[in-house]
N, CA, C and O of each residue as an XYZ file, in Angstrom:
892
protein
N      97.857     45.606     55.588
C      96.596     46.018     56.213
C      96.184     47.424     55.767
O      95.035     47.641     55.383
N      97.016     48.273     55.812
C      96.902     49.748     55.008
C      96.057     49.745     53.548
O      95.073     50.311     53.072
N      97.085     48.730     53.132
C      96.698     48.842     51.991
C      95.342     48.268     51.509
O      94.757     48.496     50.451
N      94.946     47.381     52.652
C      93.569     46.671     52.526
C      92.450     47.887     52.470
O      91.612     48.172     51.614
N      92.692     48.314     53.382
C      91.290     49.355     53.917
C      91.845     50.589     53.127
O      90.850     51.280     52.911
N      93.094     51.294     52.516
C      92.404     51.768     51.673
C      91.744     51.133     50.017
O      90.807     51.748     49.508
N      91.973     50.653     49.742
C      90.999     49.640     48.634
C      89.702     49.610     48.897
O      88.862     49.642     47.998
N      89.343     49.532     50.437
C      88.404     49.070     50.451
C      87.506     50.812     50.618
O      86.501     51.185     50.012
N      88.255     51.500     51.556
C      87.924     52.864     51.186
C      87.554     53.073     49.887
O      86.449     53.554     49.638
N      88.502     52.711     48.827
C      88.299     53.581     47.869
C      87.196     53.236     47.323
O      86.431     54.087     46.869
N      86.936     51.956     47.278
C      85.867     50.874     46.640
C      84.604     51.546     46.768
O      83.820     52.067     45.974
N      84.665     51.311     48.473
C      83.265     52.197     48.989
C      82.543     53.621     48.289
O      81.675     53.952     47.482
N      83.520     54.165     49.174
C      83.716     55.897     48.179
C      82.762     55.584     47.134
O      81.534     55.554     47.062
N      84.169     55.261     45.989
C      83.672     55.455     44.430
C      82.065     54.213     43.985
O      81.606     54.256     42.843
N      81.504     53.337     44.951
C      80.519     52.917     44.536
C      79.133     53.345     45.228
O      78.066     52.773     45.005
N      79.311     54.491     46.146
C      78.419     55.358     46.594
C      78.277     56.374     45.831
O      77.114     56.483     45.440
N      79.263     57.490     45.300
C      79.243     58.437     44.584
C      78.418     57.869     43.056
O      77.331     58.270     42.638
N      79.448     56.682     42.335
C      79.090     56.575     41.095
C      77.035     56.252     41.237
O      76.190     56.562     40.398
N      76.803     55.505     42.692
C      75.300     54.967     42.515
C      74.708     56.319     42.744
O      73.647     56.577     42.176
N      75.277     57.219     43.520
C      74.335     58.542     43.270
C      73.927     59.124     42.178
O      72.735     59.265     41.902
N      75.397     59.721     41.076
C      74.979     59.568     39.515
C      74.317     58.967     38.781
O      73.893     59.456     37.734
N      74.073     57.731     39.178
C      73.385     56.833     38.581
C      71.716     57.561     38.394
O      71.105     57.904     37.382
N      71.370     57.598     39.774
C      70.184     57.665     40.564
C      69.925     59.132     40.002
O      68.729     59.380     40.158
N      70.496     60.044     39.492
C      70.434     61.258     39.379
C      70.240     61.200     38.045
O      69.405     62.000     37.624
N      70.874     60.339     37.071
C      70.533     59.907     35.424
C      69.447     59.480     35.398
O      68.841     59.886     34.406
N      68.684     58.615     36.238
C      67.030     58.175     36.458
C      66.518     59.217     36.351
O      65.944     59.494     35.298
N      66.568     60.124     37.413
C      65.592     60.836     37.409
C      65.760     61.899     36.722
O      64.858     62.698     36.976
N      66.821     62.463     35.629
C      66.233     63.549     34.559
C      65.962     62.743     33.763
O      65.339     63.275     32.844
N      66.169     61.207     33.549
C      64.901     60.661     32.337
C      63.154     60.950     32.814
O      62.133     61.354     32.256
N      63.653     60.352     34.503
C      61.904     60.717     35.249
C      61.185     62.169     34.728
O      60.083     62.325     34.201
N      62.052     63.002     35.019
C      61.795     64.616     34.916
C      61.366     65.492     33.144
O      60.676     66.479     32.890
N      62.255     64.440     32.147
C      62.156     64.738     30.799
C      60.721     63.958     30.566
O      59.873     64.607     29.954
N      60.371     62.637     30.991
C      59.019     61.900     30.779
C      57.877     63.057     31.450
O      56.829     63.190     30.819
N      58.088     63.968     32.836
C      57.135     64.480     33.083
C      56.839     66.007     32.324
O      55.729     66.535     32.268
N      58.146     66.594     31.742
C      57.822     67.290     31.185
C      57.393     66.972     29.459
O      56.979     67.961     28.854
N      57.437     66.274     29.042
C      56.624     65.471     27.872
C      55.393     66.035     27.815
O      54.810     66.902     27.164
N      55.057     64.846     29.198
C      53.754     64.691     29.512
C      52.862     66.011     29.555
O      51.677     66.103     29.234
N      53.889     67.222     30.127
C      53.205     68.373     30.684
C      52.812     68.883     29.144
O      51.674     68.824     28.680
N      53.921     69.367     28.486
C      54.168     70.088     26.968
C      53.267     69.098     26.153
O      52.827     69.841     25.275
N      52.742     67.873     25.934
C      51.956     67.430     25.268
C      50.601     67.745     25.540
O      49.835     68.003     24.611
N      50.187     67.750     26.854
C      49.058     68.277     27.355
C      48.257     69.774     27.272
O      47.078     70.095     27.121
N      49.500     70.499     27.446
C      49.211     72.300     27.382
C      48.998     72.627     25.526
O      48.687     73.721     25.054
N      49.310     71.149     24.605
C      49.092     71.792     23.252
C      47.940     71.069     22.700
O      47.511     71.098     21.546
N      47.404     70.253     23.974
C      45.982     69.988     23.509
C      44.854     70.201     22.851
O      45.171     71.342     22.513
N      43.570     70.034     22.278
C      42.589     70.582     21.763
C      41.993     71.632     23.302
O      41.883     71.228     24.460
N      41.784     72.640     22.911
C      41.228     73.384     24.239
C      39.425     72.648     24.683
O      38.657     72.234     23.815
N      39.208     72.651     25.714
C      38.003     72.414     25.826
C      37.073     73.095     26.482
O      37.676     74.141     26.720
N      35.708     73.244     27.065
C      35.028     73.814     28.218
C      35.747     73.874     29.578
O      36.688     73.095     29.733
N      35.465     74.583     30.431
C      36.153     74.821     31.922
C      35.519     73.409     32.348
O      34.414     73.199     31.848
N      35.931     72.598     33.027
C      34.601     71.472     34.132
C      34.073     72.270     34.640
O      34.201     73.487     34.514
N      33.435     71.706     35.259
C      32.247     72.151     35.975
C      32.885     72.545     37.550
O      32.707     73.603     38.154
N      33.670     71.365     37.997
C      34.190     70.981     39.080
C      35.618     70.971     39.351
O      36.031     70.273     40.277
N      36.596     71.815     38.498
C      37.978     71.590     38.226
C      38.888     71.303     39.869
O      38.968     71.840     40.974
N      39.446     70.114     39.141
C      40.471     69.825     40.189
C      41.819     69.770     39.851
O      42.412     69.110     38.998
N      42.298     70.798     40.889
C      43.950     71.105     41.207
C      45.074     69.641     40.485
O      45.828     69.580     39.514
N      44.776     68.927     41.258
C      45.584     68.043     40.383
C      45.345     67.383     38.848
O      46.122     67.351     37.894
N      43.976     66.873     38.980
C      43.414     66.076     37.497
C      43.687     66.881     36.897
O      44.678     66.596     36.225
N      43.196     68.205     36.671
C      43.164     69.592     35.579
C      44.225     70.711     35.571
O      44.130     71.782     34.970
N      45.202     70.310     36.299
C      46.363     71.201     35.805
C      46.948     71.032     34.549
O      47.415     70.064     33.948
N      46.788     72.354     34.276
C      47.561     72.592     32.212
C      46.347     72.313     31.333
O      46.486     72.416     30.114
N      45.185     71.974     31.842
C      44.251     71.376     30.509
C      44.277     72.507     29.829
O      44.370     73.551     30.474
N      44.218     72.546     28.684
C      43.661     73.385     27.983
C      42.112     73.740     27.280
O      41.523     72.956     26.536
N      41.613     75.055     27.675
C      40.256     75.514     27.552
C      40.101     76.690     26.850
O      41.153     77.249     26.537
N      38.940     77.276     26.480
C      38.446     77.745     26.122
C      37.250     78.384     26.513
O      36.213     77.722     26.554
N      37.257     79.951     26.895
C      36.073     80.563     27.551
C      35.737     81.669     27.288
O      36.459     82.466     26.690
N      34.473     81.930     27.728
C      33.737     83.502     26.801
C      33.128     84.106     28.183
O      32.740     83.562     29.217
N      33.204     85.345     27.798
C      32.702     86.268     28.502
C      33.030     87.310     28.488
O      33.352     87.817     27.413
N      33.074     87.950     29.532
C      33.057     89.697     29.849
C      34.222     89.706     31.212
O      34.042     89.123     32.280
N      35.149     90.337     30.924
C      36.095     90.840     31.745
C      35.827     91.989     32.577
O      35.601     93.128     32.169
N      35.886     91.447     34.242
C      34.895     92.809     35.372
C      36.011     93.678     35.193
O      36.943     93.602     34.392
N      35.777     94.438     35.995
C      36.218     96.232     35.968
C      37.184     96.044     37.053
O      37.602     97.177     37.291
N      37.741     95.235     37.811
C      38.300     95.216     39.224
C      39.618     94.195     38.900
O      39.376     93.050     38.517
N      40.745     94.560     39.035
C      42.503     93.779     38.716
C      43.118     93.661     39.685
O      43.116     94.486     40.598
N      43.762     92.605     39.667
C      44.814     92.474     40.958
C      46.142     92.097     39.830
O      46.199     91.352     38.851
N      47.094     92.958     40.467
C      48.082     93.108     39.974
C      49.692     92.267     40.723
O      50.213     92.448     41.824
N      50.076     91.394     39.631
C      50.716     91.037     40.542
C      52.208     90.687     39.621
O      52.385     89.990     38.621
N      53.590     91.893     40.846
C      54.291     91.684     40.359
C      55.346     90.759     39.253
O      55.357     89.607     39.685
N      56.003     90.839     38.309
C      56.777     89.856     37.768
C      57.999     90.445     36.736
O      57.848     91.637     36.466
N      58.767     90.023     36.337
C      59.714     90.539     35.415
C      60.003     88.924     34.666
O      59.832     87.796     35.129
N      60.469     89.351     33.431
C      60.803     88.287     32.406
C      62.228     88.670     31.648
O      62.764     89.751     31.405
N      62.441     87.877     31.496
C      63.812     88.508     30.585
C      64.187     88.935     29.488
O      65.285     89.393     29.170
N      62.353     88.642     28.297
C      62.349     89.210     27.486
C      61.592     90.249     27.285
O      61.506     90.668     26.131
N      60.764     91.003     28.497
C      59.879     91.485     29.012
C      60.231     92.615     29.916
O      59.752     93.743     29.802
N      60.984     92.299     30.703
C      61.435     93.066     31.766
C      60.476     92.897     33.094
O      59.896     91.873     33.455
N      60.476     94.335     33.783
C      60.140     94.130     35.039
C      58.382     94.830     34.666
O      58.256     95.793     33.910
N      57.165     94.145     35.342
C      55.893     94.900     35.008
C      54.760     93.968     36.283
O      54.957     93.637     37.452
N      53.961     93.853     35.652
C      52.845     92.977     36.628
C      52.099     92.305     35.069
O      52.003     92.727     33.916
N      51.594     90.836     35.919
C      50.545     90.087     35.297
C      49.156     90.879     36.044
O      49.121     91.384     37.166
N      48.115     90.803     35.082
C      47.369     91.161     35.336
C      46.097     89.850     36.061
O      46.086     88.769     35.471
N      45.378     89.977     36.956
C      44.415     89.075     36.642
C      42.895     90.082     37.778
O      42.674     90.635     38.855
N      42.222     89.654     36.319
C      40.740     89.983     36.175
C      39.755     89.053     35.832
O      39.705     88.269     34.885
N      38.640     89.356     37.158
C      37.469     88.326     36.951
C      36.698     87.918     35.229
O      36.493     88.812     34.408
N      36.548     87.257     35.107
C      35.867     86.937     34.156
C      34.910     86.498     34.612
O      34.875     85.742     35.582
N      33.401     87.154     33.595
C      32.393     86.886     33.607
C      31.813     85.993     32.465
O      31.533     86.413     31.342
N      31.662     84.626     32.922
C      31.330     83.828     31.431
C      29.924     84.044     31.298
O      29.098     84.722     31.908
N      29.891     83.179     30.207
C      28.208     83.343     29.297
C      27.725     82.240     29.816
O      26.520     82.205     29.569
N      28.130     81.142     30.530
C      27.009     80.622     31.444
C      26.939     81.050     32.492
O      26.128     80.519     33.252
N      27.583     81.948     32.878
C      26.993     82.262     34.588
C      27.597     82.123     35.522
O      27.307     82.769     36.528
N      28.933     80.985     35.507
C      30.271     81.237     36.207
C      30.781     82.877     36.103
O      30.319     83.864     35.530
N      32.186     82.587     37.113
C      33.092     83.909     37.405
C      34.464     82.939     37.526
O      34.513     81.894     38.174
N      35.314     83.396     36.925
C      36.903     82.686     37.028
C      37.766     83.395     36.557
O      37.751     84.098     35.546
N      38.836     83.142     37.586
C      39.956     84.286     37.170
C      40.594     84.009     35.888
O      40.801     82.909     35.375
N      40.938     85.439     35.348
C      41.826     85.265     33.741
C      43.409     85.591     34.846
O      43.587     86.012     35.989
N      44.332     85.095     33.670
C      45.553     85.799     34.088
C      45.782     86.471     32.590
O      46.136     85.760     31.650
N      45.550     87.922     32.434
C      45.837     88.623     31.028
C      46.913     88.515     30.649
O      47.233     88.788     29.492
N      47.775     88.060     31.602
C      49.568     88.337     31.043
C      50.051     89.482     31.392
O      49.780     89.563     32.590
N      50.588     90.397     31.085
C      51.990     91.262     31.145
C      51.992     92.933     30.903
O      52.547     93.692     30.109
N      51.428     93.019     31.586
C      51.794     94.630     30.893
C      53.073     95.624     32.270
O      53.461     95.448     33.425
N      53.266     96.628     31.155
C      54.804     97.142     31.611
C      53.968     97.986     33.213
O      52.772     98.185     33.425
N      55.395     98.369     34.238
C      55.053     99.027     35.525
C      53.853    100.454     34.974
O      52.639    100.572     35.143
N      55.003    101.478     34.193
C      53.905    102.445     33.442
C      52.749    102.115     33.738
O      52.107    102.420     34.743
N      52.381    101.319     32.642
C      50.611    100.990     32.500
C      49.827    100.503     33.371
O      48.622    100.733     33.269
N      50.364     99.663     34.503
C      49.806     99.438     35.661
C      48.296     99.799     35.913
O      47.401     98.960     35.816
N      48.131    100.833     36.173
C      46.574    101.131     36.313
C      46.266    101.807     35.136
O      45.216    102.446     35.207
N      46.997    101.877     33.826
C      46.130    101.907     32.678
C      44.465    101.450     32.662
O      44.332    100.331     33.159
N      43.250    102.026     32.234
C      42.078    101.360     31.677
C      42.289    100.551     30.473
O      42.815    100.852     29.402
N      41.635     99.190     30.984
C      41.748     98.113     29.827
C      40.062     97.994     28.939
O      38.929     98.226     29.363
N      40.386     97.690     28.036
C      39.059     97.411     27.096
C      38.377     96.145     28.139
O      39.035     95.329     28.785
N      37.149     96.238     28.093
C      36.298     95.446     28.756
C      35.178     95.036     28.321
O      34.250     94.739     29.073
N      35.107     94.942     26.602
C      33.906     93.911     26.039
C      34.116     92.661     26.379
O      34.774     92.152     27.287
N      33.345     92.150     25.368
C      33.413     90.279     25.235
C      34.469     90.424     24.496
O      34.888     91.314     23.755
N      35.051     88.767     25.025
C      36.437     88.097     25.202
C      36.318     86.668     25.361
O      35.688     86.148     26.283
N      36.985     85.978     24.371
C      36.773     84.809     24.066
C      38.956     84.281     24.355
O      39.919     84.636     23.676
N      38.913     83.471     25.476
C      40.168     83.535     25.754
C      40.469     81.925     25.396
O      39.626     81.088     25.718
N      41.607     81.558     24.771
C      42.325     80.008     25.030
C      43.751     80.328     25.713
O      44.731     81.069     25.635
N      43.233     79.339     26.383
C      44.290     79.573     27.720
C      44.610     77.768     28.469
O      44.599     76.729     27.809
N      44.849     77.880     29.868
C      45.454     76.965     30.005
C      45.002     76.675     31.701
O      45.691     77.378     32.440
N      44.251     76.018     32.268
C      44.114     75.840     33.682
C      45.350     75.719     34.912
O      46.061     74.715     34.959
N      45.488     76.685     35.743
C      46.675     76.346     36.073
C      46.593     76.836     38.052
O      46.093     77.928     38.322
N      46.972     76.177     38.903
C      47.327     76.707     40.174
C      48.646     76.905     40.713
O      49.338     76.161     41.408
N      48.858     78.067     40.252
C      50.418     77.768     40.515
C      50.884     77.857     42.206
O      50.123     78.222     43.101
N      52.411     77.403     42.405
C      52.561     76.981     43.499
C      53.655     78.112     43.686
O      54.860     78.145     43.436
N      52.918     78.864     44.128
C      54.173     80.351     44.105
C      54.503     80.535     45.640
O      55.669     80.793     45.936
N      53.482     80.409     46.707
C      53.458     80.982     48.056
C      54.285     79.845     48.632
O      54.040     78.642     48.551
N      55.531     80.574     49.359
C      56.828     79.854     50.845
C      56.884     80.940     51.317
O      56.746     82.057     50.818
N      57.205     80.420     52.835
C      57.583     81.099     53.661
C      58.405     82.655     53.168
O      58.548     83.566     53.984
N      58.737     82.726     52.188
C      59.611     84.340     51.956
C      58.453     85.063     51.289
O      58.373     86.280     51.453
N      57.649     84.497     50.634
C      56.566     84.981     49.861
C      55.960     86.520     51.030
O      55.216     86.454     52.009
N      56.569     87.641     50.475
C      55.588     88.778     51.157
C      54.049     89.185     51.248
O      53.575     89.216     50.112
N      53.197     89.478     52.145
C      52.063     89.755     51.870
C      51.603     90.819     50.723
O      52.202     91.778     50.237
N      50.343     90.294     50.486
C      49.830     91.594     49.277
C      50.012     93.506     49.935
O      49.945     94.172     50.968
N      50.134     93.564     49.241
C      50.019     95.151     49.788
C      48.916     95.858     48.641
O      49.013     96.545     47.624
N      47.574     95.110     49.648
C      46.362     95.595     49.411
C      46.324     96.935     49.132
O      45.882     96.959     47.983
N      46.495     97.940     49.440
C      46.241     99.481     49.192
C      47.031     99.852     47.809
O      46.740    100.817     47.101
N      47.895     99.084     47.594
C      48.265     99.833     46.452
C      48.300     98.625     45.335
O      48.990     98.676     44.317
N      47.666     97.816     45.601
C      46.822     96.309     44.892
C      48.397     95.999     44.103
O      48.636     96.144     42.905
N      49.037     95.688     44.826
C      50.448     94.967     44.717
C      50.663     93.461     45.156
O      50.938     93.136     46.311
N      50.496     92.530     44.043
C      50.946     90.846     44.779
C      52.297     90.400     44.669
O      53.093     90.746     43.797
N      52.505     89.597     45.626
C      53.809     88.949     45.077
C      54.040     87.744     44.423
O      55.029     87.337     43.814
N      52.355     86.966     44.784
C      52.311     85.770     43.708
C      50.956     86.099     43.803
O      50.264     87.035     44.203
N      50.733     84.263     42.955
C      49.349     84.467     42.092
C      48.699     83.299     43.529
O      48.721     82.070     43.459
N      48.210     84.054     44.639
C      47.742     82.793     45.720
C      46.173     82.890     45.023
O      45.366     83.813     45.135
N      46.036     81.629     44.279
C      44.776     81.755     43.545
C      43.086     81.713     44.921
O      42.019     82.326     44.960
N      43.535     80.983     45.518
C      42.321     81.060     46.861
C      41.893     82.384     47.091
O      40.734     82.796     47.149
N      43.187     83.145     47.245
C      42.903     85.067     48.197
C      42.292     85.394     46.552
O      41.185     85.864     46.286
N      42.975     85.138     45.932
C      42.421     86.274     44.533
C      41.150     86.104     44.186
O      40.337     87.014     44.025
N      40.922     84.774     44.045
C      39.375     84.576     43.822
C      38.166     84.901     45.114
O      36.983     85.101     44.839
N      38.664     84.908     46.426
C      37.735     85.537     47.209
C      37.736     87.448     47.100
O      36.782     88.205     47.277
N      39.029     87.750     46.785
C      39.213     88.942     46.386
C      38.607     89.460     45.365
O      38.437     90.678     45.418
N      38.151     88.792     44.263
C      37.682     89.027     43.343
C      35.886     88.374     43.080
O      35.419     88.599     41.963
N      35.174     87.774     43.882
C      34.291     86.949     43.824
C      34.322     85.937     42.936
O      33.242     85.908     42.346
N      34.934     85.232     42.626
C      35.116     84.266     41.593
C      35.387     82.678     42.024
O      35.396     82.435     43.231
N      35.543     81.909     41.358
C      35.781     80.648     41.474
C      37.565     80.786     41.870
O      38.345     81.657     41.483
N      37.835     79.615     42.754
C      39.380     79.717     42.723
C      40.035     78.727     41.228
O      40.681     77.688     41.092
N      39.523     79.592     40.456
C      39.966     78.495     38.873
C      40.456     79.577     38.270
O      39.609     80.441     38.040
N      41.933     79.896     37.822
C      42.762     80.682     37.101
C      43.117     79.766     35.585
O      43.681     78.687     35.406
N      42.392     80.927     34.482
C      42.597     80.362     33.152
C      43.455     81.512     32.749
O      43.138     82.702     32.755
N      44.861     80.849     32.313
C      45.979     81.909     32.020
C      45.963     81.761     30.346
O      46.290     80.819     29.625
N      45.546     82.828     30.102
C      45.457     83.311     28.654
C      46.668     82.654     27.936
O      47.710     82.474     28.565
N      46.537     82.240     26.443
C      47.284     82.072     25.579
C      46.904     82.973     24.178
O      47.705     83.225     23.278
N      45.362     83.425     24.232
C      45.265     84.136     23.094
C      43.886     84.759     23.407
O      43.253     84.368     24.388
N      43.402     85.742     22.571
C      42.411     86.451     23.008
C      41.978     86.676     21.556
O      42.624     86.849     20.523
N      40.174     86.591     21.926
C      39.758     86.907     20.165
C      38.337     87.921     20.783
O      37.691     87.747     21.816
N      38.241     88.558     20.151
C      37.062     89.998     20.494
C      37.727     91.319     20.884
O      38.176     92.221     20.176
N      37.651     91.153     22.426
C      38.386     92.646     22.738
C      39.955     92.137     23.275
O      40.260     91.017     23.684
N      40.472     92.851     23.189
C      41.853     92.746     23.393
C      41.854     93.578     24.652
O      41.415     94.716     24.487
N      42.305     93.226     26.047
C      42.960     93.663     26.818
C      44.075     94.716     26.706
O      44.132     95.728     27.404
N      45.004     94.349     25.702
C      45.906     94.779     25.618
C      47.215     94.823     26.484
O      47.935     95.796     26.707
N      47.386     93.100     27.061
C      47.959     92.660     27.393
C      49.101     91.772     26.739
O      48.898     91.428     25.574
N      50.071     91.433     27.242
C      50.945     90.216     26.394
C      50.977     89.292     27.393
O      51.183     89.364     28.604
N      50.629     88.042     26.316
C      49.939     86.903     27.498
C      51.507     86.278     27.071
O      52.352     86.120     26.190
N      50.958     85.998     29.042
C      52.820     84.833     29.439
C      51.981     82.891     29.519
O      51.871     82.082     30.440
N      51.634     82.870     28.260
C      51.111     81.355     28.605
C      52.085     80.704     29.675
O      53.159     81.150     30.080
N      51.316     79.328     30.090
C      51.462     78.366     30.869
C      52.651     77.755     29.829
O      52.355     77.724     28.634
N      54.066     77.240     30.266
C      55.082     76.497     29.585
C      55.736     75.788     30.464
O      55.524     76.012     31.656
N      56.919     74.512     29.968
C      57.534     74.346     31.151
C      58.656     74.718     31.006
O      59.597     73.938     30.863
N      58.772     76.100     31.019
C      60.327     76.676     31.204
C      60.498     77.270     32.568
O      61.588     77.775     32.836
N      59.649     77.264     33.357
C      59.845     77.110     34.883
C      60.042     76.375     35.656
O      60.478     76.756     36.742
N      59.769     74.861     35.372
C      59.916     73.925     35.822
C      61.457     73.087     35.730
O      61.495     72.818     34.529
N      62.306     72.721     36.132
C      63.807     73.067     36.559
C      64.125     71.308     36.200
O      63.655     70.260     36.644
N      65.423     71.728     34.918
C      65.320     69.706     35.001
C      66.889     70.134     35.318
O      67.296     70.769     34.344
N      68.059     69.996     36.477
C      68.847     70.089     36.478
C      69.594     68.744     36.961
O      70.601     68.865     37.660
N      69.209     67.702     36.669
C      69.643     66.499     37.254
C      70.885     65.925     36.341
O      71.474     64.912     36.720
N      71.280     66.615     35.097
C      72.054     66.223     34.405
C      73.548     67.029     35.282
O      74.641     66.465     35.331
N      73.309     68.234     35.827
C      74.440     68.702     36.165
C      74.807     68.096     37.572
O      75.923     68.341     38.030
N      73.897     67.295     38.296
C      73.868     66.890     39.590
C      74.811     65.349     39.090
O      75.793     64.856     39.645
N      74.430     65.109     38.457
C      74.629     63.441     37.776
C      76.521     63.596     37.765
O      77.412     63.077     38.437
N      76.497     64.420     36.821
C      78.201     64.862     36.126
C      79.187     65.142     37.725
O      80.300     64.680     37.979
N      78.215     66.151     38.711
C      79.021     66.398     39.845
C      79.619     64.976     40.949
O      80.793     64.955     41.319
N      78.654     63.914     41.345
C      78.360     62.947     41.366
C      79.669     61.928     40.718
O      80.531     61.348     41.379
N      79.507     61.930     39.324
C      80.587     61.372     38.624
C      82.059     61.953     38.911
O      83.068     61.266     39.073
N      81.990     63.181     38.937
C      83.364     63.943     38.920
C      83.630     63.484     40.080
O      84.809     63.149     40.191
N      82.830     63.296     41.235
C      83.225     63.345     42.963
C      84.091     61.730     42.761
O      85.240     61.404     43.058
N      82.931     60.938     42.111
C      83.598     59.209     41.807
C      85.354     59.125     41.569
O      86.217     58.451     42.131
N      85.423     60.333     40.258
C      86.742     60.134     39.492
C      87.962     60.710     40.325
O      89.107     60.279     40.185
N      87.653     61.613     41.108
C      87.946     62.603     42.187
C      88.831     61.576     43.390
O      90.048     61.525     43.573
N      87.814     60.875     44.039
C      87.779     60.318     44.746
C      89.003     58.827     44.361
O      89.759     58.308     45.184
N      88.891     58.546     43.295
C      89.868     57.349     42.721
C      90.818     57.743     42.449
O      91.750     56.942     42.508
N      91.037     58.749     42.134
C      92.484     59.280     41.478
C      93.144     59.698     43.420
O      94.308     59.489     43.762
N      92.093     60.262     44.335
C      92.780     59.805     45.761
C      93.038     58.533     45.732
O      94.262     58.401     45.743
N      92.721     57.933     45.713
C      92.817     56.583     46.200
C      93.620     55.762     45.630
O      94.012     54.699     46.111
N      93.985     56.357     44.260
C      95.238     55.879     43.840
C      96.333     56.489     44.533
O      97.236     55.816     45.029
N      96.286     57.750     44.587
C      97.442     58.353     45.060
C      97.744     57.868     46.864
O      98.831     57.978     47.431
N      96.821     57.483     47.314
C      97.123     56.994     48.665
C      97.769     55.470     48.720
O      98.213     54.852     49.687
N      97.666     55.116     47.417
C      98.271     53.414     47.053
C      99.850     54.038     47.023
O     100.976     53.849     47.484
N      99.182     54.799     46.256
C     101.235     54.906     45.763
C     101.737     55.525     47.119
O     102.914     55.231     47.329
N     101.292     56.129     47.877
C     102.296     56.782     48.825
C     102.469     55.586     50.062
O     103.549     55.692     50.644
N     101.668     54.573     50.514
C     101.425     53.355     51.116
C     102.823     52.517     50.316
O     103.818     52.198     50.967
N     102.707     52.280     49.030
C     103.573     51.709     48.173
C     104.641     52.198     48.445
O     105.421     51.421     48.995
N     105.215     53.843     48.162
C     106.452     53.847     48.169
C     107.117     53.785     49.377
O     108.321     53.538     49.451
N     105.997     54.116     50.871
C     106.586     53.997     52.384
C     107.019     52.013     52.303
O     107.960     51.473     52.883
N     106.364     51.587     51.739
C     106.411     50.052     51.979
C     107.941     49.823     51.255
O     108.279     48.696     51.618
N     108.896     50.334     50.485
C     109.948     49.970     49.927
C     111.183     50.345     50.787
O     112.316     50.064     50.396
């Protein structure tokens, strides 16, 4: 009887663990298909802004826009690792039809912070994007000294009079900001399901090599 139920223990165990791995190998194929999808999209032909951009349909499209960069920045912290610690910049853009939409210029160091930026015409390809930065730990802006902690595109664009449509620079042709643009990529986006999968498996092999060892000690009390 011992020896029944553990077998059957072990059985259990190791065909729960191994179906978790399983389920965890699905989905970094799921996760590699969506980042495909994403990285095929962001190297698109750029096009016009819509008219009407929507958060989901139009995330990552890639566009193309002209205008005049306003005089007014919201600065919002970030560090990179090949970059270090500085702020993204983002400034209204004034297009040549008559819209207003936020740029994200990219990167410049703490220093330069309130540096004056060049502010002719600016012809930007970039990348439509809302990012999903704001949780509960997310600190408030600290308006007075125009410090963000993310990019909450809603506050910035009422902050800024603009559309809530953030086009994050990939390149700039006219005036140069004099920024280093952090395009839209998916190296933020997290595929760790291969190491979840392996843990999963290890727990399976883990778990059997108990379950052998509880045979044999069942076994040798039984002699």
């Amino acid at each position: 009887m011992r020896t029944f139920l553990a077998i059957l223990l072990g059985l259990v165990g190791c065909a729960l663990l191994l179906s978790l791995g399983v389920w965890q190998v699905k989905r970094m194929a799921w996760k590699q298909e969506i980042l495909t999808q994403i990285e095929t999209r962001i190297g698109e032909r750029p096009q016009a802004v819509p008219q009407s951009p929507d958060p989901a349909r139009d995330r990552y499209l890639p566009v193309e826009v002209s205008g005049t960069l306003g005089a007014r920045e919201l600065h919002v912290l970030v560090s990179t690792r090949e970059l270090g610690a500085g702020y993204r910049i983002i400034a209204p853009l004034l297009g040549s039809d008559g819209r207003t939409l936020l740029a994200d210029l990219g990167w410049t160091a703490t220093a330069s912070k309130d540096t004056p930026r060049p502010r002719g015409p600016v012809t930007i390809t970039g990348n439509l994007h809302w990012p999903q930065e704001i949780d509960g730990f997310t600190p408030e802006p600290q308006i007075d000294d125009n410090i963000w902690f993310a990019r909450d595109v809603p506050r910035m664009a009422a902050a800024l009079g603009a559309e809530p449509v953030l086009v994050i620079a990939r390149s700039f042709e006219g005036t140069d900001p004099g920024t280093v643009p952090l395009p839209v990529t998916t190296a933020g986006i997290p595929n760790d399901h291969l190491s979840y999968a392996l843990t999963w498996f290890s727990l399976a092999a883990i778990w059997a090599g108990m379950t052998g060892l509880l045979l044999w000690r069942i076994h040798r009390r039984a002699i």
